[in-house]
C-alpha positions, 0 to 999 in steps of 0.5 A, a space after each residue: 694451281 693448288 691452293 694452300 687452304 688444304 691444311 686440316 685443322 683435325 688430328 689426322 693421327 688415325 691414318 698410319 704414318 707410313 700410310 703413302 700419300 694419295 696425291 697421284 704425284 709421279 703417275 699417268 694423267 688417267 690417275 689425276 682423273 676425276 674418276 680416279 680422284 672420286 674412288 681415291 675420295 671414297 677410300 678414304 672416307 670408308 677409312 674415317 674411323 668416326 665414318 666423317 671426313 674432314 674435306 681440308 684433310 682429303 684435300 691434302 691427302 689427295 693432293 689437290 685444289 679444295 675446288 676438285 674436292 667440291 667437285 666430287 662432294 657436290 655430285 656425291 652430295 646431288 645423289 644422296 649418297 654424302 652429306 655435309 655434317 658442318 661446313 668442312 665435314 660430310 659422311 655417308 648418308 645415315 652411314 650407310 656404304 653404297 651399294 648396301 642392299 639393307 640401307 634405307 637409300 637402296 630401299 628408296 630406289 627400289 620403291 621409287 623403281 616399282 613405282 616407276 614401272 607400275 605407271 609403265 605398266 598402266 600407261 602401256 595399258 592405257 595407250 592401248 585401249 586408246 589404240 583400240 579406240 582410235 583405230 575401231 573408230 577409224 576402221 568404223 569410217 573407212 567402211 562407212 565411207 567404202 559403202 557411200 
């Protein structure tokens, strides 16, 4: 099923005309992958000169039902790496390319990393003392209980 609401209502005269379709037509079902889809999507939104691509004109580039699109916008968008601009719309999240090791999400997940494993770190040490606990209480009966 592919669904004729893909035209795209923006100039898409920045892509070279010559420049091949996306669409996986003639090629192996791994290619129609959603994987394979997401990379696709995401070369093209790395080439939007204006870093915002219209999901109308991803949605005829590549191919395929506007629903596949909403499939990966939606998964893009729950990781914040995207975000929706307006209704057909989205970008990188404050432009930044993934994997950027200077951009403000990377720096978020490294903070929340250390954060994380500060509190690894402090209920390790808690569980032991509780372990010392227990077990010298423990060990504490037993040999009142041997000496009766």
């Amino acid at each position: 099923f592919r669904s004729d609401s893909c035209s795209s209502p923006i100039d898409s005269s920045f892509y070279s005309p010559d420049t091949p379709t996306l669409s996986g037509e003639g090629r192996c079902r791994a290619s129609k992958s959603l994987g394979a889809l997401t990379s696709r999507f995401c070369q093209l939104l790395a080439n939007a000169p204006d870093g915002s691509l219209d999901l109308n004109f991803a949605c005829s580039k590549l191919g395929v039902a506007k629903r596949r699109i909403y499939d990966i916008t939606n998964v893009l968008e729950g990781v914040g790496l995207i975000e929706k601009t307006t209704k057909n719309l989205i970008k990188w999240k404050e432009n930044e390319e993934p994997g950027d090791p200077d951009s403000s999400v990377e720096k978020e997940r490294q903070e929340q990393l250390k954060s994380l494993q500060t509190e690894i770190y402090s209920l390790q040490m808690e569980e032991q003392h509780i372990e010392k606990e227990v077990i010298g209480s423990l060990a504490q009966e037993l040999s009142d209980i041997a000496s009766e």
